[in-house]
C-alpha positions as protocol buffer text, in pm:
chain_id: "A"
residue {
  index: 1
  type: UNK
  ca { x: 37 y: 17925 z: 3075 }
}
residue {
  index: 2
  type: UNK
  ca { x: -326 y: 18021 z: 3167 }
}
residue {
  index: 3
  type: UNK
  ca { x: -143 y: 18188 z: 3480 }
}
residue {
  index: 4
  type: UNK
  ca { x: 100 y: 18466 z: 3284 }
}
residue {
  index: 5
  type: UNK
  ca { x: -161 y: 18500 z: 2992 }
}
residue {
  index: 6
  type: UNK
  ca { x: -486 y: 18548 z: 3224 }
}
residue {
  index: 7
  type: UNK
  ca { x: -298 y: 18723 z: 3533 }
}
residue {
  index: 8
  type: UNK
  ca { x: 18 y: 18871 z: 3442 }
}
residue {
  index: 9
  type: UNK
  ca { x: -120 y: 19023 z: 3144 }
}
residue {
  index: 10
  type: UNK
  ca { x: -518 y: 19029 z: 3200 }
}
residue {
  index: 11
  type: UNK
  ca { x: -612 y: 18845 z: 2890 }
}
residue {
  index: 12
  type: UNK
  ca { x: -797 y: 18534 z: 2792 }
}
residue {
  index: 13
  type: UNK
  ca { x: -694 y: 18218 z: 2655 }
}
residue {
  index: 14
  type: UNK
  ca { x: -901 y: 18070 z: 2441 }
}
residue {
  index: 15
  type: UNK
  ca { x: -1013 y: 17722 z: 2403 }
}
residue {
  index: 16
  type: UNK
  ca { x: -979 y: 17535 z: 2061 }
}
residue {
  index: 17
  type: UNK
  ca { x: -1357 y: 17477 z: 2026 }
}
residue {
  index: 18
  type: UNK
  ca { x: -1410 y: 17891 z: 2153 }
}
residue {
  index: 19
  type: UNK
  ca { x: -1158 y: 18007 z: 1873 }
}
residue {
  index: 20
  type: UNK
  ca { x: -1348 y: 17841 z: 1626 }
}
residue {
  index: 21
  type: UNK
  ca { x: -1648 y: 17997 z: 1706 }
}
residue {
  index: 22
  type: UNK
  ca { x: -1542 y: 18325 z: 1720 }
}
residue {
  index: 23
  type: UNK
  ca { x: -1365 y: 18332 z: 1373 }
}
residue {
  index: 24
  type: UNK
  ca { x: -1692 y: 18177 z: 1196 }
}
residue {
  index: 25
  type: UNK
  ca { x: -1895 y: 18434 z: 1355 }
}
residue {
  index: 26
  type: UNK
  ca { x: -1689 y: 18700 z: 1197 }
}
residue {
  index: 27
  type: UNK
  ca { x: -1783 y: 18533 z: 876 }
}
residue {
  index: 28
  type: UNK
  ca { x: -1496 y: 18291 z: 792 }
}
residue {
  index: 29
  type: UNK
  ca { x: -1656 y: 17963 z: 660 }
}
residue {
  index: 30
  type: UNK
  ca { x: -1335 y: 17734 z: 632 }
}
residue {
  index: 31
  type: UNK
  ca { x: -1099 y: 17730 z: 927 }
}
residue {
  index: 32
  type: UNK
  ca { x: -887 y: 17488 z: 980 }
}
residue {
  index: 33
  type: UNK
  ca { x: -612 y: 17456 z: 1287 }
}
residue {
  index: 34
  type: UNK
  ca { x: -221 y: 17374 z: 1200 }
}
residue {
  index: 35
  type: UNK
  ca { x: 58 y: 17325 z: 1431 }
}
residue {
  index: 36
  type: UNK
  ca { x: 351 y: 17568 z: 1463 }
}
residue {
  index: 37
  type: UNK
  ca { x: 663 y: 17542 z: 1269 }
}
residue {
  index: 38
  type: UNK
  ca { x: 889 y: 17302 z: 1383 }
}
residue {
  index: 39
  type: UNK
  ca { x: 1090 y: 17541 z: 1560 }
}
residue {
  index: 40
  type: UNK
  ca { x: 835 y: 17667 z: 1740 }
}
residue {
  index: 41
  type: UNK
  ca { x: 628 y: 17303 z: 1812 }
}
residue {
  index: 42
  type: UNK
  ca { x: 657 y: 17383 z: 2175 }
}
residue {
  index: 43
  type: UNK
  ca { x: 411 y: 17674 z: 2130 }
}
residue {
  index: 44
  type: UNK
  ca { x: 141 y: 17400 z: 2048 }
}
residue {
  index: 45
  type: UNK
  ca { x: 109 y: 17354 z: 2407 }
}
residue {
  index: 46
  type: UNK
  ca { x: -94 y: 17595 z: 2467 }
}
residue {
  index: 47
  type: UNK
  ca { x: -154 y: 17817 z: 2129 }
}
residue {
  index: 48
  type: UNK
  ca { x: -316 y: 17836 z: 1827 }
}
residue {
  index: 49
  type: UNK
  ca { x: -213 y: 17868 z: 1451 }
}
residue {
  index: 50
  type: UNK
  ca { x: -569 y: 17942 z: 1235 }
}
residue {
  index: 51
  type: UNK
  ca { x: -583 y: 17949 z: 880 }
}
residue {
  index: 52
  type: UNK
  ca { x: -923 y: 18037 z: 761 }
}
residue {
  index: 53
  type: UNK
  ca { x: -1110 y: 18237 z: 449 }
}
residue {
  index: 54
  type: UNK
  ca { x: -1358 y: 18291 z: 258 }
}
residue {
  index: 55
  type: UNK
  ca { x: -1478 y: 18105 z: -28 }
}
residue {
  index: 56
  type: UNK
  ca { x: -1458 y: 18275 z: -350 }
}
């Protein structure tokens, strides 16, 4: 996948640990990672589903 995201279209993958980082710097203190919906499990290969916020 890193070949069509990084060459084909000139953009980045990131890495899990990279992500993170980068949401918590733009001030979200809980993130968490889930997996995609079943239908679309295959997508975990190589992306990311991020649920984060704020606390209140």
């Amino acid at each position: 996948m890193a070949l069509l995201i990084e060459r084909w279209w000139r953009s980045h993958a990131y890495e899990r640990g990279e992500l993170e980082g980068h949401v918590r710097a733009a001030g979200f203190e809980v993130v968490r990672f889930e997996r995609f919906p079943l239908p679309y499990r295959w997508l975990d290969l190589w992306g990311h589903v991020v649920v984060s916020r704020n606390p209140a």
